[in-house]
N, CA and C atoms as an extended XYZ file, in Angstrom:
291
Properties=species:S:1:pos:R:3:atomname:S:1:resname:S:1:resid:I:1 pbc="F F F"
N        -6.598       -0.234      -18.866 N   UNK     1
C        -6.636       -1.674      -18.765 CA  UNK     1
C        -8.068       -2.151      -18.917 C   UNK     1
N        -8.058       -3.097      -19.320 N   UNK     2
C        -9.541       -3.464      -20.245 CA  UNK     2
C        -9.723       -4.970      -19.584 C   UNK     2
N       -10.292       -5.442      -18.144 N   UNK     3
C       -10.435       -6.690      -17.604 CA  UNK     3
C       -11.846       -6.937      -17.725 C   UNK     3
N       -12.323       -6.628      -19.383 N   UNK     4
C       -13.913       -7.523      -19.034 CA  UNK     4
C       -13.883       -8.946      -19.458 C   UNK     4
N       -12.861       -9.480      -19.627 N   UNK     5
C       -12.839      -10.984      -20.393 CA  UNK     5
C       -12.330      -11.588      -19.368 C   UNK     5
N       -12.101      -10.878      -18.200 N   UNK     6
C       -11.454      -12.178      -17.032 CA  UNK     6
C       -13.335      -11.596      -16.284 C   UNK     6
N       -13.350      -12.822      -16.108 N   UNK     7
C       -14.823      -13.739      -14.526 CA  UNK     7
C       -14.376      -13.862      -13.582 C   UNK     7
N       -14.642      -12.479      -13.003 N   UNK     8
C       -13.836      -12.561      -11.566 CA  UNK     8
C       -15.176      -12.984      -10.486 C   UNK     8
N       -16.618      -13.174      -10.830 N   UNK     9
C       -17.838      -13.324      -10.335 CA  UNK     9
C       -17.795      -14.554       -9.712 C   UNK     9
N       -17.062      -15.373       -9.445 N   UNK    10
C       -16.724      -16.563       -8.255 CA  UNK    10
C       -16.502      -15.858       -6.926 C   UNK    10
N       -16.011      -14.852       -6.820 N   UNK    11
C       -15.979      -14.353       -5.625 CA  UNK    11
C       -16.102      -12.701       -5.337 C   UNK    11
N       -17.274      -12.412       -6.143 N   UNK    12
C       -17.723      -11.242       -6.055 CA  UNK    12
C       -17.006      -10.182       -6.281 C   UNK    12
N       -15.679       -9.819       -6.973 N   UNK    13
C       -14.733       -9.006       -7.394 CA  UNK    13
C       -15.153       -8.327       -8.268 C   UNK    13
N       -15.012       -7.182       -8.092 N   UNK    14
C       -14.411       -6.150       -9.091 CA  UNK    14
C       -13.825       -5.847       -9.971 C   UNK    14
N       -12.808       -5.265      -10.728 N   UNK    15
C       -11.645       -5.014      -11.573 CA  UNK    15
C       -10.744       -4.220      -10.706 C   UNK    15
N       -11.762       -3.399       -9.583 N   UNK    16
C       -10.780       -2.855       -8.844 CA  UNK    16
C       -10.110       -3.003       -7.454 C   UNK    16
N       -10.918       -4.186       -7.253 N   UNK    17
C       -10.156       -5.117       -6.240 CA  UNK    17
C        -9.260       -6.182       -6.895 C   UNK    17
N        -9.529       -6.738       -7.644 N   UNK    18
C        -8.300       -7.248       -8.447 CA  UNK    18
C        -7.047       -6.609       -8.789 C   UNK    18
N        -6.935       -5.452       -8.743 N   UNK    19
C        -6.349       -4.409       -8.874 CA  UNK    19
C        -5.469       -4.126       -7.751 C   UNK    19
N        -6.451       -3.898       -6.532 N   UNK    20
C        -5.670       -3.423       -5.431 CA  UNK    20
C        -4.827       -5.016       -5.439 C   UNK    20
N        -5.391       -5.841       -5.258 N   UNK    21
C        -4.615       -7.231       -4.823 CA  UNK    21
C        -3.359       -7.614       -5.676 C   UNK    21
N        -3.161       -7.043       -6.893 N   UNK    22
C        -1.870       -7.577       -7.634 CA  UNK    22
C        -1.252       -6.375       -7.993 C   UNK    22
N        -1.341       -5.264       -7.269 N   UNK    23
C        -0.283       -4.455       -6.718 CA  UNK    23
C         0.264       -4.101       -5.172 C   UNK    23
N        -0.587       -5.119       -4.357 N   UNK    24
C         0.684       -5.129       -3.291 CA  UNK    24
C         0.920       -6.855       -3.104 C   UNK    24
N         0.590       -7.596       -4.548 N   UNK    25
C         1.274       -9.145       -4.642 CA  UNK    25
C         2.678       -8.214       -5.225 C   UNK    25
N         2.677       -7.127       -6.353 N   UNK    26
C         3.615       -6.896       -6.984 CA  UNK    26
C         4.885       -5.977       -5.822 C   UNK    26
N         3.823       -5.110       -5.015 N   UNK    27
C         4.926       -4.780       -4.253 CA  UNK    27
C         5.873       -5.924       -2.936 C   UNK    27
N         5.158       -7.144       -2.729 N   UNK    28
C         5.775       -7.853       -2.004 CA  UNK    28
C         6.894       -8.434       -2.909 C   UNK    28
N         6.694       -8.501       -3.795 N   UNK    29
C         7.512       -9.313       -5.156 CA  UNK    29
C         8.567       -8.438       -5.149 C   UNK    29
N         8.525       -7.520       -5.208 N   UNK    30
C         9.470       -5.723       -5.345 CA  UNK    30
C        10.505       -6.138       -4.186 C   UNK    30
N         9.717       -6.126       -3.059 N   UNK    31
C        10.749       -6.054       -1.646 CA  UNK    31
C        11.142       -7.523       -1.544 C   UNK    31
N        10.811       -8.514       -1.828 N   UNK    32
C        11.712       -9.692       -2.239 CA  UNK    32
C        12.909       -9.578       -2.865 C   UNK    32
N        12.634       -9.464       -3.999 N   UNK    33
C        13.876       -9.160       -4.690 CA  UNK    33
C        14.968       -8.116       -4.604 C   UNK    33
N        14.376       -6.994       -4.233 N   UNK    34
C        15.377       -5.739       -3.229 CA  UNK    34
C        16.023       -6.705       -2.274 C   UNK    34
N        15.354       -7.304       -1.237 N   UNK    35
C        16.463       -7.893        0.107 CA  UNK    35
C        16.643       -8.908       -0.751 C   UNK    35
N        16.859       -9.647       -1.637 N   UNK    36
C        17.686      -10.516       -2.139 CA  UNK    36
C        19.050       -9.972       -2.959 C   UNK    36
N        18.715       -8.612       -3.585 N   UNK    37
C        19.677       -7.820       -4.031 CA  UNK    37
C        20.735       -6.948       -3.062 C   UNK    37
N        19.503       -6.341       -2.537 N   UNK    38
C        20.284       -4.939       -1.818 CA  UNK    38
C        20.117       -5.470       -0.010 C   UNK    38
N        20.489       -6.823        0.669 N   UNK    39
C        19.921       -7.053        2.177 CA  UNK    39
C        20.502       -5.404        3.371 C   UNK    39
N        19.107       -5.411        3.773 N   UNK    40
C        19.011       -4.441        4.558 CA  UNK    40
C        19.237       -4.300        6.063 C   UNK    40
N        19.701       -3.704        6.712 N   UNK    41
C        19.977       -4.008        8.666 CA  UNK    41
C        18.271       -2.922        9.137 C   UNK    41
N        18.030       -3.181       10.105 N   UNK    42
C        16.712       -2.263       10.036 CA  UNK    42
C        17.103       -0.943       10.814 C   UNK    42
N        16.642        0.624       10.291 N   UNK    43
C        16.912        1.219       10.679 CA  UNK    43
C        16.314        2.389       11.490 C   UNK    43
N        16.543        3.337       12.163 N   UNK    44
C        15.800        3.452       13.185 CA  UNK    44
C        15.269        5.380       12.460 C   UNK    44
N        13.945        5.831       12.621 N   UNK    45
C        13.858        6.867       12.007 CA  UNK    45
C        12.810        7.607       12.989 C   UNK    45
N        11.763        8.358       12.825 N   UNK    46
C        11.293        9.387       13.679 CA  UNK    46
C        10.350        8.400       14.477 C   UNK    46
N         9.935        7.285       14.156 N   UNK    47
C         9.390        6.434       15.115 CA  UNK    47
C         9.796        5.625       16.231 C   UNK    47
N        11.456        5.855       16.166 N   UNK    48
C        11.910        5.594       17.206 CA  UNK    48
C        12.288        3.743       17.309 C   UNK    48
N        11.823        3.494       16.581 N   UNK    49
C        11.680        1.748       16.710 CA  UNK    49
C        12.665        1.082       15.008 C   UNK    49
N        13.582        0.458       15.295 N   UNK    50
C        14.296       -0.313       14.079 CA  UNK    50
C        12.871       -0.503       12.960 C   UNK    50
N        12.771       -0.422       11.894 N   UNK    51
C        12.148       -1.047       11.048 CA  UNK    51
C        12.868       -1.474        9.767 C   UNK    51
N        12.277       -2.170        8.892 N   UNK    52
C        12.935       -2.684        8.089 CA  UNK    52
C        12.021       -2.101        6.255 C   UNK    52
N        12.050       -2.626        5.643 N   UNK    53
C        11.225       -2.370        3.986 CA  UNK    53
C         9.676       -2.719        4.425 C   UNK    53
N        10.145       -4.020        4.603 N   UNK    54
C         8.161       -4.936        4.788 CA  UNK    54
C         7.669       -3.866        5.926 C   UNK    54
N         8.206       -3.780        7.318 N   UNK    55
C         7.897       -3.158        8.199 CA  UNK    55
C         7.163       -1.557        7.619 C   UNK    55
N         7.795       -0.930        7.300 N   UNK    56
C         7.333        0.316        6.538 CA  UNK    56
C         6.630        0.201        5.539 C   UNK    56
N         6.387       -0.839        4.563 N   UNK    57
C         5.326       -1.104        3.602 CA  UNK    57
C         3.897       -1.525        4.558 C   UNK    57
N         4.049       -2.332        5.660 N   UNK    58
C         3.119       -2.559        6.418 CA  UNK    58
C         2.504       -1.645        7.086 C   UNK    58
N         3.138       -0.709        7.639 N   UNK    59
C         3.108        0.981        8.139 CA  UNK    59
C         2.234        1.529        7.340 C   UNK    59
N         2.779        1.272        6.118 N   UNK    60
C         2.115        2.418        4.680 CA  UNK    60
C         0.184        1.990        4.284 C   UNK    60
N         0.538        0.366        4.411 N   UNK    61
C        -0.899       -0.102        4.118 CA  UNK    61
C        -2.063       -0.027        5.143 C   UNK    61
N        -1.479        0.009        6.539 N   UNK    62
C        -2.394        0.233        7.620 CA  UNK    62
C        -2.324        1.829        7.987 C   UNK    62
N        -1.907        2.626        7.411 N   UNK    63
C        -2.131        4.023        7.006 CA  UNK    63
C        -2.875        4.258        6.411 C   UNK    63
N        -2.454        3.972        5.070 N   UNK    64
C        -3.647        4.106        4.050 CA  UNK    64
C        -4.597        3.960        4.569 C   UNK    64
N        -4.649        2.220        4.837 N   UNK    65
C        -6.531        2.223        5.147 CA  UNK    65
C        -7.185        2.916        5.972 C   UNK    65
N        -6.801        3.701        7.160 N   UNK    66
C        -7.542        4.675        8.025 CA  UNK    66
C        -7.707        6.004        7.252 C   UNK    66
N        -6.625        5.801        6.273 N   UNK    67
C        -6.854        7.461        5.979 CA  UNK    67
C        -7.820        7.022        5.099 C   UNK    67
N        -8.011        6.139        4.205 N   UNK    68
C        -9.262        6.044        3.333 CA  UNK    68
C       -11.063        6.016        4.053 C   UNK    68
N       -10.761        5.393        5.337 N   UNK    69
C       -11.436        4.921        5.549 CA  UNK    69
C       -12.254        6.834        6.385 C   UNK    69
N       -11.121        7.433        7.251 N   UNK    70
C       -11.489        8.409        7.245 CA  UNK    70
C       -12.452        9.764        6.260 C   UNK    70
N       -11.463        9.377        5.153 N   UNK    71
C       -12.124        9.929        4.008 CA  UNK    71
C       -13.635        9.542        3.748 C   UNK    71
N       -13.801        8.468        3.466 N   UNK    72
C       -15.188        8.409        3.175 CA  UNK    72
C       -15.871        8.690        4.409 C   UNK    72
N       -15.648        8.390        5.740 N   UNK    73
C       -16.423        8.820        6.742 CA  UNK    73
C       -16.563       10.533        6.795 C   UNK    73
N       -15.449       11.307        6.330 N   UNK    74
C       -15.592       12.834        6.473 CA  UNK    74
C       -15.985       13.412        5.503 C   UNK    74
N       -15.599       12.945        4.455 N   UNK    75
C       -15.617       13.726        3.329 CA  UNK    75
C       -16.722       12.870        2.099 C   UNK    75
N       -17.031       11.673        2.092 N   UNK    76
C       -17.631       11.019        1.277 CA  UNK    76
C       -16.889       10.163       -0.011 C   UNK    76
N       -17.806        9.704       -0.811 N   UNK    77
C       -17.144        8.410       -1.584 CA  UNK    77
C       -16.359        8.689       -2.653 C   UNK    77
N       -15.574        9.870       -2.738 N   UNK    78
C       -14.895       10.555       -3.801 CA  UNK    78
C       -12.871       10.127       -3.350 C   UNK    78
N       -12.323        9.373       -3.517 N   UNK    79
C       -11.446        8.490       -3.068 CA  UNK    79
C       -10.000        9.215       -3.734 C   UNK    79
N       -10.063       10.269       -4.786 N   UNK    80
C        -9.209       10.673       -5.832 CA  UNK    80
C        -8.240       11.485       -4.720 C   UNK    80
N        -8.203       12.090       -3.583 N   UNK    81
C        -7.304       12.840       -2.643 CA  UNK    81
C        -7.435       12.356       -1.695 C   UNK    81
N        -8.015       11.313       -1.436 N   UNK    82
C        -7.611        9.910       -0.167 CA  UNK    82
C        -6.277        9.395       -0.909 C   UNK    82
N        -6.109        8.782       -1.908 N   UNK    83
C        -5.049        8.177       -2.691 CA  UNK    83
C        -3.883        9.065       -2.986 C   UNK    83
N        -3.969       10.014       -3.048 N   UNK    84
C        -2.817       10.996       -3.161 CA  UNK    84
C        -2.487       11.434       -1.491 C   UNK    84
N        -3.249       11.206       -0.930 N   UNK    85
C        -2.880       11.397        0.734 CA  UNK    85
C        -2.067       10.249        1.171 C   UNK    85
N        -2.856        9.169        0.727 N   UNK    86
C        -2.245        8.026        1.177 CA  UNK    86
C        -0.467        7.689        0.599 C   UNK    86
N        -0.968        8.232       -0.569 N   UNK    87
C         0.538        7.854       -1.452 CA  UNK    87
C         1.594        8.991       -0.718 C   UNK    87
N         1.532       10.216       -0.249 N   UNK    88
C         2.326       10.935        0.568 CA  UNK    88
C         2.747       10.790        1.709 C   UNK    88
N         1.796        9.798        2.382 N   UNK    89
C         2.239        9.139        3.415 CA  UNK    89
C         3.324        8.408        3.704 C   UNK    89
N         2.619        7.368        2.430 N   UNK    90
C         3.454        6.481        2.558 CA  UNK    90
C         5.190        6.988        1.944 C   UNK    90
N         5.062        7.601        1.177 N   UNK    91
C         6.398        8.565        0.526 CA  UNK    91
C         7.329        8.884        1.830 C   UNK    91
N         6.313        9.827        2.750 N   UNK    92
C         7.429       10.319        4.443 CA  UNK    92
C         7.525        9.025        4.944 C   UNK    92
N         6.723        7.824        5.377 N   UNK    93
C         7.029        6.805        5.960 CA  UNK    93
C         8.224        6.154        5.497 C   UNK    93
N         8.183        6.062        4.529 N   UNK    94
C         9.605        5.275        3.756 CA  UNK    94
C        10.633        5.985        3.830 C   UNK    94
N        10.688        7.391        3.522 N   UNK    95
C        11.724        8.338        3.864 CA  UNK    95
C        12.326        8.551        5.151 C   UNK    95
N        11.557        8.692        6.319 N   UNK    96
C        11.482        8.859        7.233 CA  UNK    96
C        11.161        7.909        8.609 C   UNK    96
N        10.800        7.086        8.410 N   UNK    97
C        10.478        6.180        9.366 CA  UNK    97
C        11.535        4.767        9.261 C   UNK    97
């Protein structure tokens, strides 16, 4: 993806914060339209507590960020097996939680 023709310099952005931001606009968009398709009862998994889609997507993103955030604190600014950690996470959370 090639974003040098969008001016994202109004508010100090990146390409890859633009990035992160219109893939979890796209995953809220996702679980919209799932509970408009498929409506869900919330169900109860190794956490013990009902959750629902958003609930476990919310799970997944405040996961991630510790585990990223861990990463660079332990391991340094190399992010390529923070993201594959994170994405496995979130994989058992959804499965499992």
């Amino acid at each position: 993806m090639d974003f040098s023709g969008i001016d994202l310099a109004w508010m100090a952005w990146t390409w890859q914060t633009a990035v992160f931001f219109a893939v979890i606009a796209g995953l809220l968009a996702l679980l919209t339209l799932l509970a408009l398709r498929r409506p869900e009862t919330p169900r109860v998994g190794i956490l013990r507590i009902p959750t629902t889609r958003g609930d476990r997507l919310f799970l997944t993103l405040l996961g991630a960020a510790f585990i990223n955030l861990a990463w660079l604190g332990f391991v340094g600014p190399s992010l390529e097996w923070a993201l594959g950690l994170s994405l496995l996470y979130g994989a058992f959370l959804f499965r499992f939680a």
